[in-house]
N, CA, C and O atoms as CSV, one atom per row, in Angstrom:
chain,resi,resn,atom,element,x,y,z
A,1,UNK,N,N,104.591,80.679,108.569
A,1,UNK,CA,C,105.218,81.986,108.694
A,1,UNK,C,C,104.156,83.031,109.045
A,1,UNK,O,O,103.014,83.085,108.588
A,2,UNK,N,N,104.814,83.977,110.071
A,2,UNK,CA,C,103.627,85.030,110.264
A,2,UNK,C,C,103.616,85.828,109.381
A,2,UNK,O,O,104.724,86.191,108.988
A,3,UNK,N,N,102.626,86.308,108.843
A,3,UNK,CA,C,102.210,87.465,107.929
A,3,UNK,C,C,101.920,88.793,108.212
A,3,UNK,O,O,102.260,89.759,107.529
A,4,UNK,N,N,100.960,88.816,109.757
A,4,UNK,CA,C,100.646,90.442,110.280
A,4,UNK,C,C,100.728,90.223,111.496
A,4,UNK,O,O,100.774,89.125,112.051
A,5,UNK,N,N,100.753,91.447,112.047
A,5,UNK,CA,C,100.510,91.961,113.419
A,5,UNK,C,C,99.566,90.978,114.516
A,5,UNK,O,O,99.839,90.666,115.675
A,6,UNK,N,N,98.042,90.529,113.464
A,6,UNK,CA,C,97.129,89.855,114.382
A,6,UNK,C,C,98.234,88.637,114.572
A,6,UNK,O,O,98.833,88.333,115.604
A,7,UNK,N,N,98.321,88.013,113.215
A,7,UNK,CA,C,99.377,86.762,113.880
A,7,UNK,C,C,99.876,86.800,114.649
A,7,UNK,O,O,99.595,86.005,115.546
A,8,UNK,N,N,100.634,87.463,114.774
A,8,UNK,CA,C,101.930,87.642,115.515
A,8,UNK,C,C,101.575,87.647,116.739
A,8,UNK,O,O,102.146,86.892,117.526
A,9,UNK,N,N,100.263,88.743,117.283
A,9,UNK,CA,C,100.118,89.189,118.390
A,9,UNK,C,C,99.373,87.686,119.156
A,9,UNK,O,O,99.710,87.313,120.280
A,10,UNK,N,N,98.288,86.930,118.272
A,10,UNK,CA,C,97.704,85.665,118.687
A,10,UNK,C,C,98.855,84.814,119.137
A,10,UNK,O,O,98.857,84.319,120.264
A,11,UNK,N,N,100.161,84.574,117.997
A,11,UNK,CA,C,101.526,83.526,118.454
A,11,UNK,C,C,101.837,84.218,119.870
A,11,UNK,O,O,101.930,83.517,120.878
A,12,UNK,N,N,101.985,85.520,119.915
A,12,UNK,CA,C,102.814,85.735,121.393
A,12,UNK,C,C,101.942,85.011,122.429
A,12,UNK,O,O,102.307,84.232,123.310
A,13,UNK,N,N,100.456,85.530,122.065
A,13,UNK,CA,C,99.775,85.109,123.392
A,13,UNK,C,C,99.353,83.774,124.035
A,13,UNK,O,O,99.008,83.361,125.142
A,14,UNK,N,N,99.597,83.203,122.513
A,14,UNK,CA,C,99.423,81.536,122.750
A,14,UNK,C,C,100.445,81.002,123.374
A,14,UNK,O,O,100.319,79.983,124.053
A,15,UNK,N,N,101.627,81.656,123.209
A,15,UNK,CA,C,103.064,81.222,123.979
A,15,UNK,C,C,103.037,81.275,125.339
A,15,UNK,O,O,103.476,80.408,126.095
A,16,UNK,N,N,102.462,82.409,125.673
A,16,UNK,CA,C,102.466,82.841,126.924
A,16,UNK,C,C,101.147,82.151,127.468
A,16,UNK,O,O,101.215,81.967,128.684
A,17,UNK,N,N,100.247,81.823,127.027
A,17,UNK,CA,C,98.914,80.888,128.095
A,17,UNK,C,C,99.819,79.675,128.081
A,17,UNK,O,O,99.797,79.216,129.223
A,18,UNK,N,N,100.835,78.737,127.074
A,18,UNK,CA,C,101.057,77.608,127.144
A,18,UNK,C,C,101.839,77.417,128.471
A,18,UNK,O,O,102.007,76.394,129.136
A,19,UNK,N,N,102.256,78.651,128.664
A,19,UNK,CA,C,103.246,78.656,130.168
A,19,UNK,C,C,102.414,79.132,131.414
A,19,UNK,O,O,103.013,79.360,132.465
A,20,UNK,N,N,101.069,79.288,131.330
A,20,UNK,CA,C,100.709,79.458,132.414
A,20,UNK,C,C,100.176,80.894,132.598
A,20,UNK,O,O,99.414,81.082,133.546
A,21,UNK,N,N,100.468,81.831,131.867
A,21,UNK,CA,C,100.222,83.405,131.933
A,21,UNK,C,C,99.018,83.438,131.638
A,21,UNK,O,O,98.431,82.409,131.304
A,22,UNK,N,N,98.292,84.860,131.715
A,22,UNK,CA,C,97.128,84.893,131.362
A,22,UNK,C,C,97.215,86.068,130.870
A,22,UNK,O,O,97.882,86.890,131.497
A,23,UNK,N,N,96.587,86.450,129.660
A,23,UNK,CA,C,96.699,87.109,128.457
A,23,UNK,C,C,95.195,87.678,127.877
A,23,UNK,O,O,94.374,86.817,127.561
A,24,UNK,N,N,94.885,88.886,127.756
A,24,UNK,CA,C,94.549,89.482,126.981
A,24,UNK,C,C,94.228,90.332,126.323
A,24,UNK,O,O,94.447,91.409,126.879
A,25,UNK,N,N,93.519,90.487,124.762
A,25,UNK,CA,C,94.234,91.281,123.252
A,25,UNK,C,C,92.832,92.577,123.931
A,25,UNK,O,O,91.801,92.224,124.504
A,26,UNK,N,N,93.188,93.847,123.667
A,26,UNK,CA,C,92.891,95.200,124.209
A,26,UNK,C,C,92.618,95.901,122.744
A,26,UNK,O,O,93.586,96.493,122.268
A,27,UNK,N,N,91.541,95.895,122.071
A,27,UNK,CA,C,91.297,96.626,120.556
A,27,UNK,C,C,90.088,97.709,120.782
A,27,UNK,O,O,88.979,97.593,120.260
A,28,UNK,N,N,90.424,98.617,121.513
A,28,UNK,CA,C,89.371,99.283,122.150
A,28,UNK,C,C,89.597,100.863,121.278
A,28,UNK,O,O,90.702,101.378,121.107
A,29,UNK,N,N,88.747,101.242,120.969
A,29,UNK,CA,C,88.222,102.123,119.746
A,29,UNK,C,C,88.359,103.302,120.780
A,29,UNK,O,O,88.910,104.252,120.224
A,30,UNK,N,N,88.081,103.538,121.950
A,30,UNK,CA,C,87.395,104.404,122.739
A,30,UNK,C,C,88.135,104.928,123.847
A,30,UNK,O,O,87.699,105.850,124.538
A,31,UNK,N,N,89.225,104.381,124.038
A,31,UNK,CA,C,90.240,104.631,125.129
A,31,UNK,C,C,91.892,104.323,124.370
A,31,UNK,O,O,92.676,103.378,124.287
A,32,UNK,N,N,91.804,106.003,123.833
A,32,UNK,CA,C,93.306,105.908,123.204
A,32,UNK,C,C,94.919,105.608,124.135
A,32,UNK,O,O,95.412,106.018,125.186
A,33,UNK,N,N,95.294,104.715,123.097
A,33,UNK,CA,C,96.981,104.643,123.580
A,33,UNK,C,C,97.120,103.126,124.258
A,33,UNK,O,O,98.202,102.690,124.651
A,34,UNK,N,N,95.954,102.437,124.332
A,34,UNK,CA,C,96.193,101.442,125.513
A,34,UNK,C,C,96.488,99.885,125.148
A,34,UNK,O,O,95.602,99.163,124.690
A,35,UNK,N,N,97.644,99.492,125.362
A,35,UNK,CA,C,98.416,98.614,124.650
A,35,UNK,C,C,97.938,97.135,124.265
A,35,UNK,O,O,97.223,96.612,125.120
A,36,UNK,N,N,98.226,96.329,123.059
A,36,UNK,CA,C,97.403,95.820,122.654
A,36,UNK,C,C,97.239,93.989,123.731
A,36,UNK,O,O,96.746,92.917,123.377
A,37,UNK,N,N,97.744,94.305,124.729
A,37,UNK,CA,C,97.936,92.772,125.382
A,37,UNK,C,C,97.936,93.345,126.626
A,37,UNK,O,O,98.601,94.377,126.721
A,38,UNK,N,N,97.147,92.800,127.992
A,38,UNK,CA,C,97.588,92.786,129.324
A,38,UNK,C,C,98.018,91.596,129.763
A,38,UNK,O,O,97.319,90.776,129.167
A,39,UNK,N,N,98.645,91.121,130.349
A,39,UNK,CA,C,99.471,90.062,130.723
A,39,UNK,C,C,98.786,89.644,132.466
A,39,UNK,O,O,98.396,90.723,132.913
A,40,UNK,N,N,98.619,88.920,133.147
A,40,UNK,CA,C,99.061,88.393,134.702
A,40,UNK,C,C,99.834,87.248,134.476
A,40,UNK,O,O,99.429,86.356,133.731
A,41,UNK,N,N,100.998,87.192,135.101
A,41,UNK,CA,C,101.908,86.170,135.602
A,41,UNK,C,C,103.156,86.585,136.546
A,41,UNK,O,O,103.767,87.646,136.671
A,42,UNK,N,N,103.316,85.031,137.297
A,42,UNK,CA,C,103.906,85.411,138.292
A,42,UNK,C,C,103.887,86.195,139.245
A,42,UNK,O,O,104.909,86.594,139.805
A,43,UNK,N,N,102.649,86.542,139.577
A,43,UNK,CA,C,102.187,87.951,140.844
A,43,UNK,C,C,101.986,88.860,140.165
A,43,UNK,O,O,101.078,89.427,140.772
A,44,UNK,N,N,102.269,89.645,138.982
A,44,UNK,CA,C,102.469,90.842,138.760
A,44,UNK,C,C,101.367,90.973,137.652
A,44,UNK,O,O,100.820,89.912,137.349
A,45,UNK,N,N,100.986,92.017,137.050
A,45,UNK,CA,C,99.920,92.550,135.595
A,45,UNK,C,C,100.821,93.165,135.159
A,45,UNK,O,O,101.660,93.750,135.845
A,46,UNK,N,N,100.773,93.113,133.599
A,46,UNK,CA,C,101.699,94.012,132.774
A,46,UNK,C,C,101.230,94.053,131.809
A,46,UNK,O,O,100.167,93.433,131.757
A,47,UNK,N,N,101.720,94.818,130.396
A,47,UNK,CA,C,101.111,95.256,129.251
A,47,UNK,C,C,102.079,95.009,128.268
A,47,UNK,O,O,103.233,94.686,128.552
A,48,UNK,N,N,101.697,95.134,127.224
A,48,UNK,CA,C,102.696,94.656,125.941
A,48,UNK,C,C,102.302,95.720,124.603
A,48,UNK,O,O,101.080,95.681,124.466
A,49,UNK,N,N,102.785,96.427,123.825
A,49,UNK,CA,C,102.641,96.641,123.028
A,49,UNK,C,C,103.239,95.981,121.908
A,49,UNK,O,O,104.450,95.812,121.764
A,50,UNK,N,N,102.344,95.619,121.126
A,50,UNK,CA,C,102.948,94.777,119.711
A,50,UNK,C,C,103.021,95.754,118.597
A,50,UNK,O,O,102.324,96.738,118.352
A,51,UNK,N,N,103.940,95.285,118.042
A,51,UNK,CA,C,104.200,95.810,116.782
A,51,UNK,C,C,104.838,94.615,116.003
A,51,UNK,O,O,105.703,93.926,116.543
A,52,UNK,N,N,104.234,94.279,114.228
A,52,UNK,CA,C,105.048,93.363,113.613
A,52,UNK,C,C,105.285,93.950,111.860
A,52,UNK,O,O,104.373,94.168,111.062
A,53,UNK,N,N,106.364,94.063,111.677
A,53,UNK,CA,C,106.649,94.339,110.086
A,53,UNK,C,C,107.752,93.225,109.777
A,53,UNK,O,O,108.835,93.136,110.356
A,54,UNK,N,N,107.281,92.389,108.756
A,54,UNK,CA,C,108.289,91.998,107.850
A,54,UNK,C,C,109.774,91.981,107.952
A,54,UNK,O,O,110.498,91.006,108.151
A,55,UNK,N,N,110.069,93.095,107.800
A,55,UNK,CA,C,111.518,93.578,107.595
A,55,UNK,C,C,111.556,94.333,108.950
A,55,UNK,O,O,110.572,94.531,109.661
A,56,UNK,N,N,113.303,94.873,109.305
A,56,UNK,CA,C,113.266,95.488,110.576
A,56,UNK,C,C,112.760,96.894,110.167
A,56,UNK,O,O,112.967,97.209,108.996
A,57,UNK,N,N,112.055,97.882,111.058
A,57,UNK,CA,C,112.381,99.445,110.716
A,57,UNK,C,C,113.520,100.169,110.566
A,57,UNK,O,O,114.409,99.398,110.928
A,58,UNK,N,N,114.021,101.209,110.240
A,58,UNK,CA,C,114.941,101.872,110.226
A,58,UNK,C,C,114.842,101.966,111.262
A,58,UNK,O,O,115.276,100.932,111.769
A,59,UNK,N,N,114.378,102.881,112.255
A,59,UNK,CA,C,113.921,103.136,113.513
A,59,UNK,C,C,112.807,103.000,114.348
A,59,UNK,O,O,111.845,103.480,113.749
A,60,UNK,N,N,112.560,102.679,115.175
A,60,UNK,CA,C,111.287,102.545,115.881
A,60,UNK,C,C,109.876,103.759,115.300
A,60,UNK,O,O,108.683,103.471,115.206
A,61,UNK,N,N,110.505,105.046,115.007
A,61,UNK,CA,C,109.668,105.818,114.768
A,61,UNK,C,C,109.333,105.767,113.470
A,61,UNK,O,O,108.531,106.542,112.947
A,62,UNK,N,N,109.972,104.792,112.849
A,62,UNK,CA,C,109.334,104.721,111.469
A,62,UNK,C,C,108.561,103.712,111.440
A,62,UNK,O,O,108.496,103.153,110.345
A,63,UNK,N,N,107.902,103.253,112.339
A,63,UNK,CA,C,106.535,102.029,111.969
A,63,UNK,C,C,105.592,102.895,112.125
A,63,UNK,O,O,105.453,103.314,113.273
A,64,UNK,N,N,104.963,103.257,111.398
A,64,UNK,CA,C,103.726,104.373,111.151
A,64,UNK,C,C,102.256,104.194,112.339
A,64,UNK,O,O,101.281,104.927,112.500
A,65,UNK,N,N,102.656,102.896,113.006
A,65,UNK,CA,C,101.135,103.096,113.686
A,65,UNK,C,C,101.771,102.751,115.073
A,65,UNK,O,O,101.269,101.939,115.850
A,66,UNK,N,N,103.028,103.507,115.331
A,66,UNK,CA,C,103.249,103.410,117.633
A,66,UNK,C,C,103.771,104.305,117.425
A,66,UNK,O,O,104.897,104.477,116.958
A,67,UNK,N,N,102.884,105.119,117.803
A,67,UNK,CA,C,102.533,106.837,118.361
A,67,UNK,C,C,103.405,107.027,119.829
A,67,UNK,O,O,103.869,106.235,120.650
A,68,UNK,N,N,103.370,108.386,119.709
A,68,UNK,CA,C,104.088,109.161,120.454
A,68,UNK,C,C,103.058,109.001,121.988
A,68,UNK,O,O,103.716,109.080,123.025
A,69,UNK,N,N,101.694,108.812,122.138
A,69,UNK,CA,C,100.756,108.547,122.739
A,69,UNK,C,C,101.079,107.324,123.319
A,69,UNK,O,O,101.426,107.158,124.489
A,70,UNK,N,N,100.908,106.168,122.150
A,70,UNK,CA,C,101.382,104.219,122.909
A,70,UNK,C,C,102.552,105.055,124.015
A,70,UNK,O,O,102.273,105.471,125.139
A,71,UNK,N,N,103.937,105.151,123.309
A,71,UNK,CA,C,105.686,105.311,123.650
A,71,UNK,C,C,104.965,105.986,125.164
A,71,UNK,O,O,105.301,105.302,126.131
A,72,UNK,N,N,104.150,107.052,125.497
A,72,UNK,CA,C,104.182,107.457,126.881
A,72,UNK,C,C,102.860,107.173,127.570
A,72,UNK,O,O,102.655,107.796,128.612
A,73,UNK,N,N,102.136,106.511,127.238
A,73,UNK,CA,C,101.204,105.416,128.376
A,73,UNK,C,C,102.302,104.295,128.470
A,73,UNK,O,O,102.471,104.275,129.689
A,74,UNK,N,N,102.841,103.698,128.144
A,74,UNK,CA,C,103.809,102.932,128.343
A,74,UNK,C,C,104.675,103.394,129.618
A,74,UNK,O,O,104.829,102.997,130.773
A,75,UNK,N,N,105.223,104.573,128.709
A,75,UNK,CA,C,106.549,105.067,130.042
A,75,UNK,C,C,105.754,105.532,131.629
A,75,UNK,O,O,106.213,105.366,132.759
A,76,UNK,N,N,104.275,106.228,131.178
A,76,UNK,CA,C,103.807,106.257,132.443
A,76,UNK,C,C,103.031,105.254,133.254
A,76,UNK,O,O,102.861,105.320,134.471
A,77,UNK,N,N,102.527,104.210,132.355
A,77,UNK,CA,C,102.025,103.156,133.403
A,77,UNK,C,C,103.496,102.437,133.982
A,77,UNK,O,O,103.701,102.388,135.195
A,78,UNK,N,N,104.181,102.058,133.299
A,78,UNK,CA,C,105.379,101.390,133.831
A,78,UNK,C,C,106.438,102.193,135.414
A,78,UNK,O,O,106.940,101.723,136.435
A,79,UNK,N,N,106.343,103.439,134.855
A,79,UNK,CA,C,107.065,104.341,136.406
A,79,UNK,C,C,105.654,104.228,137.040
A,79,UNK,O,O,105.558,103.273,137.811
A,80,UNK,N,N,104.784,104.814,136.927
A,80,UNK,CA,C,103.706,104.353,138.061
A,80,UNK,C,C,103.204,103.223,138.805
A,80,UNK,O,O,102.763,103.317,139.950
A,81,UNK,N,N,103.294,101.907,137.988
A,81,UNK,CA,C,102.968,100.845,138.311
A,81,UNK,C,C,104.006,99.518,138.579
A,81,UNK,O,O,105.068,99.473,139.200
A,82,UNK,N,N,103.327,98.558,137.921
A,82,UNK,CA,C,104.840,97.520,138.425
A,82,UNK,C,C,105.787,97.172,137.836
A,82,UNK,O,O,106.567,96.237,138.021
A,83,UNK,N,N,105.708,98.229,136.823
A,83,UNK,CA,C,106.876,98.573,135.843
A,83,UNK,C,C,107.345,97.590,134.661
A,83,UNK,O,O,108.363,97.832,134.013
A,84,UNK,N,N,106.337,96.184,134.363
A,84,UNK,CA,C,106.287,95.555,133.721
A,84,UNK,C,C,105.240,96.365,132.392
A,84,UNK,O,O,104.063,96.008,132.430
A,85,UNK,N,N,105.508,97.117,131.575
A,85,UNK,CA,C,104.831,97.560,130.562
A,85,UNK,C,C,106.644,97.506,129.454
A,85,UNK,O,O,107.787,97.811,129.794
A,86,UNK,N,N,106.061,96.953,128.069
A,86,UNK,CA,C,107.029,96.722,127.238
A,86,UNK,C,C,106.019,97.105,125.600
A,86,UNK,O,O,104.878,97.179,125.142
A,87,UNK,N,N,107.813,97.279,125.190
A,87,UNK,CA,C,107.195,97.390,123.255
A,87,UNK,C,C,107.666,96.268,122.783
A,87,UNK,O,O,108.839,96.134,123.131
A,88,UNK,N,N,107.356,95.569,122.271
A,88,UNK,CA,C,107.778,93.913,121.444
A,88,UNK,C,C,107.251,94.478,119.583
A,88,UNK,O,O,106.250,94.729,118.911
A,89,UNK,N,N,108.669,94.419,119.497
A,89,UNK,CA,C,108.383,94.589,117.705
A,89,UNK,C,C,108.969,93.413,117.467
A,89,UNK,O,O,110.088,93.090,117.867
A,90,UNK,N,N,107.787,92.362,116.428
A,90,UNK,CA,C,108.698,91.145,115.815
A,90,UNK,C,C,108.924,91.659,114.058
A,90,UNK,O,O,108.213,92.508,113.521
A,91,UNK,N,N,109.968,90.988,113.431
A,91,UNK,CA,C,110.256,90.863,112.452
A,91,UNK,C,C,110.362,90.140,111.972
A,91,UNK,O,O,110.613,89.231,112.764
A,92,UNK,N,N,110.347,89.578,110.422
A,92,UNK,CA,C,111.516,88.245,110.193
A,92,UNK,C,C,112.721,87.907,110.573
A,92,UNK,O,O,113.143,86.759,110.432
A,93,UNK,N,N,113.456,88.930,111.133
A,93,UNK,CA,C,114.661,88.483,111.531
A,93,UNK,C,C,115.028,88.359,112.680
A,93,UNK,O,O,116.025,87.690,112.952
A,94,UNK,N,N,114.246,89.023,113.669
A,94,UNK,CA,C,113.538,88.661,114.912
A,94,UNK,C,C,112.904,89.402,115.802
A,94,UNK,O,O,112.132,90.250,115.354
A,95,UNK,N,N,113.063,89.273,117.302
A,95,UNK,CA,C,112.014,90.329,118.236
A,95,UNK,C,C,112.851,90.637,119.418
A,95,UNK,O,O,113.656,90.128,120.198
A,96,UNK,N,N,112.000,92.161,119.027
A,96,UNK,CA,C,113.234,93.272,119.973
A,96,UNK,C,C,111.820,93.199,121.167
A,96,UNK,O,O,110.620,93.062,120.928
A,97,UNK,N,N,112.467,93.334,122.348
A,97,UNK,CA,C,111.366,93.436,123.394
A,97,UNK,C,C,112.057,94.732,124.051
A,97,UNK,O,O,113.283,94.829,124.111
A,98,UNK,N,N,111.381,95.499,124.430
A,98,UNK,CA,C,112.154,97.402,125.170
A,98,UNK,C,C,110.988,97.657,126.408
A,98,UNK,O,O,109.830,98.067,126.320
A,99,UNK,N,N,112.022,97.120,127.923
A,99,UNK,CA,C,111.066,97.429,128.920
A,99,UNK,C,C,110.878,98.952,128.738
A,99,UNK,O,O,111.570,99.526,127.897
A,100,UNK,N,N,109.685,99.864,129.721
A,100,UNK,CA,C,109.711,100.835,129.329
A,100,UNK,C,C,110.657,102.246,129.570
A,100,UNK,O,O,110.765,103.280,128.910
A,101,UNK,N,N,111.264,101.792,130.793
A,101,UNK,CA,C,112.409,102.934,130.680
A,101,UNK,C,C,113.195,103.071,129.545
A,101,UNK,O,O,113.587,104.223,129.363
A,102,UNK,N,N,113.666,101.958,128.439
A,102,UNK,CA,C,114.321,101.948,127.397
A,102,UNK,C,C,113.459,103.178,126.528
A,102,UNK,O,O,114.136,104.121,126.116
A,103,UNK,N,N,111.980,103.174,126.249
A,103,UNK,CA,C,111.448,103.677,125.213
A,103,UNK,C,C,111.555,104.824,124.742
A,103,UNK,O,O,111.092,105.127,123.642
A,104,UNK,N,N,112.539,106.088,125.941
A,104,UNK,CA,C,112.642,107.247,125.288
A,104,UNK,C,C,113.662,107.194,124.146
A,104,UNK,O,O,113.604,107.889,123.131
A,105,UNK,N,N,114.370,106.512,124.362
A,105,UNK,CA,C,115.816,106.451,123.744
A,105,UNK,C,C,115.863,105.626,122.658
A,105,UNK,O,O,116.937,105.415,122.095
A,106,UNK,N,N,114.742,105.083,122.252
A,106,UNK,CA,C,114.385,103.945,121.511
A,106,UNK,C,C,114.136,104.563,120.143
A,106,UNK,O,O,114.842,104.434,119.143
A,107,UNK,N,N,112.977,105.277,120.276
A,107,UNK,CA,C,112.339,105.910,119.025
A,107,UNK,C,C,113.408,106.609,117.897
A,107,UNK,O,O,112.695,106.585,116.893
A,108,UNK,N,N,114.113,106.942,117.664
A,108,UNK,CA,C,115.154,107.020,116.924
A,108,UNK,C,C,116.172,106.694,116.747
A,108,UNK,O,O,116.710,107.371,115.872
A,109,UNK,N,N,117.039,105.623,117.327
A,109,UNK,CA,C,117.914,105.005,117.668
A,109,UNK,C,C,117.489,104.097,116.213
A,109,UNK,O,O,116.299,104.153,115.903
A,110,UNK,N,N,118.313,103.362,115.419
A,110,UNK,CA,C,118.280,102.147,114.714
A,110,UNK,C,C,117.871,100.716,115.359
A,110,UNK,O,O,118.106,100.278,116.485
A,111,UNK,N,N,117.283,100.224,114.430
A,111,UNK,CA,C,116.372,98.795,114.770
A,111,UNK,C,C,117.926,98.391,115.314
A,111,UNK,O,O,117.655,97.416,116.015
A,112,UNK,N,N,118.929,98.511,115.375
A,112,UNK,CA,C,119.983,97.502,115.215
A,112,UNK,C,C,120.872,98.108,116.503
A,112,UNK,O,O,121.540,97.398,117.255
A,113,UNK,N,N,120.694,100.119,116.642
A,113,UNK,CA,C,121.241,100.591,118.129
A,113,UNK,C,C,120.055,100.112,118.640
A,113,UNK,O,O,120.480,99.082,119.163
A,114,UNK,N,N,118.704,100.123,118.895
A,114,UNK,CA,C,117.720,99.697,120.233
A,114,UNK,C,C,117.939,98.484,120.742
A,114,UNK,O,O,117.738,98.319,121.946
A,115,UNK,N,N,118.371,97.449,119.964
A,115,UNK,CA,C,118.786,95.963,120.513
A,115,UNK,C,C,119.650,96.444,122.067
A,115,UNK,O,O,119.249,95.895,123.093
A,116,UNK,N,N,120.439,97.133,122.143
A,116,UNK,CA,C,121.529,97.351,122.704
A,116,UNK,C,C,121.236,98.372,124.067
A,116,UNK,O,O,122.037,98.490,124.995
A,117,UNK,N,N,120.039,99.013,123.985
A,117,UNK,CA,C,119.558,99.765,124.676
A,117,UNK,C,C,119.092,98.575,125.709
A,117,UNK,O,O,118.633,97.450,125.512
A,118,UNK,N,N,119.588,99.722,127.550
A,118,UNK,CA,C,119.415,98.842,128.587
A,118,UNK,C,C,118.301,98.145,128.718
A,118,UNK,O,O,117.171,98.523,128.408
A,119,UNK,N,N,118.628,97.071,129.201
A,119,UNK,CA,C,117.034,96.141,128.997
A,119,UNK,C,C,116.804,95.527,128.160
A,119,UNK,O,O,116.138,94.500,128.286
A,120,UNK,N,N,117.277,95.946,127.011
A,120,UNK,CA,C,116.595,95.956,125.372
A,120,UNK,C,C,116.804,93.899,125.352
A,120,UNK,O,O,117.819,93.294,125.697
A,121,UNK,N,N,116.015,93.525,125.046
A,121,UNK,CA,C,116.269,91.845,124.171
A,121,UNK,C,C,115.840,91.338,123.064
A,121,UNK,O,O,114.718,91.416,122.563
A,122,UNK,N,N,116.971,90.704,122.621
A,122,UNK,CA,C,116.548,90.436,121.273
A,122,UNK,C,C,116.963,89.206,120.916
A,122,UNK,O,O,118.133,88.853,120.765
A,123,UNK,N,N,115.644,88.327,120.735
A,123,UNK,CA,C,116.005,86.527,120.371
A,123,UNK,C,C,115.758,86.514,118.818
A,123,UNK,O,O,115.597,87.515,118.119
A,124,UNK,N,N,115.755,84.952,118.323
A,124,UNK,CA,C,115.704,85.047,116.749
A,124,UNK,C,C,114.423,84.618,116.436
A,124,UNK,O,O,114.030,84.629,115.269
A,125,UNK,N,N,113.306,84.009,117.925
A,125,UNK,CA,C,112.536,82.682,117.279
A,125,UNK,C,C,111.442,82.985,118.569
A,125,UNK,O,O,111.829,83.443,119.644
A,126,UNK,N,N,109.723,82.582,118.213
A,126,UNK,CA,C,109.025,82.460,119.115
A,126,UNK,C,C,109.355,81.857,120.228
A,126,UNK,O,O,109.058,82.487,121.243
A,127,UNK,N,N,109.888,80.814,120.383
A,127,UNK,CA,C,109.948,79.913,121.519
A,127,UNK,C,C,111.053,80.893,122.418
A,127,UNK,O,O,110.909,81.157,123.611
A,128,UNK,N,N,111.883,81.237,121.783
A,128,UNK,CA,C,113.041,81.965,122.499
A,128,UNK,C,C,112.722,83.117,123.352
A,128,UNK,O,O,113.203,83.467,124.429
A,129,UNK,N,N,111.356,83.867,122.267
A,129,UNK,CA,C,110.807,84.757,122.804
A,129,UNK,C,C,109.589,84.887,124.254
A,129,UNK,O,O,109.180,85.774,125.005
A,130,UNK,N,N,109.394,83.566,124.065
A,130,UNK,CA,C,108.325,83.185,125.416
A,130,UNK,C,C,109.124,83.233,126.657
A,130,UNK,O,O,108.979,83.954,127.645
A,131,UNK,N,N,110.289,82.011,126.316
A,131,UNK,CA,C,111.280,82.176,127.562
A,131,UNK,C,C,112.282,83.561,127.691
A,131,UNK,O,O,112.899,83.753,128.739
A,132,UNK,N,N,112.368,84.291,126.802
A,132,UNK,CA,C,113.224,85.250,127.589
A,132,UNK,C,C,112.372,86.454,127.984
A,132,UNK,O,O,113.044,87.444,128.272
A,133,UNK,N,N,110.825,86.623,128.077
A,133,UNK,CA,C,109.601,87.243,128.557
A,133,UNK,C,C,109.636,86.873,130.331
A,133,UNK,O,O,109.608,87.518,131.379
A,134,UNK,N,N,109.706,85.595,129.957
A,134,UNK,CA,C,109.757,84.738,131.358
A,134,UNK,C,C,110.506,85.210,131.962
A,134,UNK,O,O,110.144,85.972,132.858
A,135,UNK,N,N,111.778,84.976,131.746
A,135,UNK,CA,C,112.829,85.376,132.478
A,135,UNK,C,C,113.119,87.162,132.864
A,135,UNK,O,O,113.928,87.578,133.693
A,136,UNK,N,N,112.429,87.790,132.211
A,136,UNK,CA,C,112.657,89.199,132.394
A,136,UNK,C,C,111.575,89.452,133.682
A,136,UNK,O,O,111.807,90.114,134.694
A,137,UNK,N,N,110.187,88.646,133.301
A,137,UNK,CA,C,109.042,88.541,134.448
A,137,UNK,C,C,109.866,88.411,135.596
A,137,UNK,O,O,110.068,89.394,136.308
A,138,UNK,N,N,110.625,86.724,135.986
A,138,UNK,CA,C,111.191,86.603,137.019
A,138,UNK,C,C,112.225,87.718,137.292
A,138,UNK,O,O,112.375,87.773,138.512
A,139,UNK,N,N,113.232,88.901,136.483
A,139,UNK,CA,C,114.106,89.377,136.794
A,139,UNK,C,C,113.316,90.728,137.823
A,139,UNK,O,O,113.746,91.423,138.743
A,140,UNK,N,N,111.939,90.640,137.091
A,140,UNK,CA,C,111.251,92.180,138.069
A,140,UNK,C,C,110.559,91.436,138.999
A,140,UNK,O,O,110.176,92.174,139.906
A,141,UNK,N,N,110.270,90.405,139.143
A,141,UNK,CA,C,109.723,90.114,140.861
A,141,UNK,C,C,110.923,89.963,141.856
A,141,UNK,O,O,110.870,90.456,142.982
A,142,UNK,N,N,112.346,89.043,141.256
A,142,UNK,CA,C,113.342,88.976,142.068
A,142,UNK,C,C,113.857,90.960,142.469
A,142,UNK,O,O,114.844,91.007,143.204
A,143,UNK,N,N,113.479,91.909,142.196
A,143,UNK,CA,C,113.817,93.252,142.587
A,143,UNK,C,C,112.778,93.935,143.270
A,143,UNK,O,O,112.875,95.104,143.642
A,144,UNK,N,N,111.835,93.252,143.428
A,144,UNK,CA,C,110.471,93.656,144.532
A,144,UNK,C,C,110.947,93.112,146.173
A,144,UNK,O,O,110.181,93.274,147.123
């Protein structure tokens, strides 16, 4: 069972090299806001912000450490770039992934309205979570 954030964030990334992606963890002291995973796969670079608690949040804005700063390097690398930048909060009960146009609408919305927010996905289980990453990858190259 995962316990923290590092877990969590090591399981995602191990999921994602087992498929071929290339992955990596961003803990940089010195350049605020900048999300904790860059991704290449399938043609494209993208970013990930992790977040992991236990239990779900009430709301996105209640996990005390994804700032108002992460929420818009997100929204602006993603409209600027190849629009693959996401928030992945896992829980025990599972993982919400929010491409970044979702993220304005996110932050106060309930762990349980953001599921539902466009884009928004939500599986129960790592493995589920690798492949439906995948499949969102393939859904933004098939629109290039």
């Amino acid at each position: 069972m995962i316990e923290s954030e590092r877990e969590y964030k090591a399981a995602v990334c191990n999921g994602l090299r087992a498929l071929g992606w290339s992955t990596q963890w961003h803990e940089d002291k010195y350049a605020n806001y900048i999300p904790d995973v860059s991704f290449g796969a399938h043609g494209i670079d993208g970013w990930i912000e992790v977040k992991f608690r236990r239990e779900p949040p009430k709301t996105l804005g209640h996990i005390s450490h994804y700032t108002i700063g992460q929420e818009n390097w997100l929204i602006e690398r993603g409209q600027r770039g190849s629009g693959a930048c996401y928030l992945l909060v896992g829980t025990g009960a599972g993982h919400l992934l929010l491409p970044h146009p979702a993220l304005r609408n996110a932050r106060m919305a309930t762990y349980i309205a953001a599921q539902s927010l466009p884009g928004a996905l939500w599986v129960p289980s790592q493995p589920e979570l690798v492949g439906t990453l995948c499949v969102e990858m393939d859904r933004l190259l098939a629109g290039r």
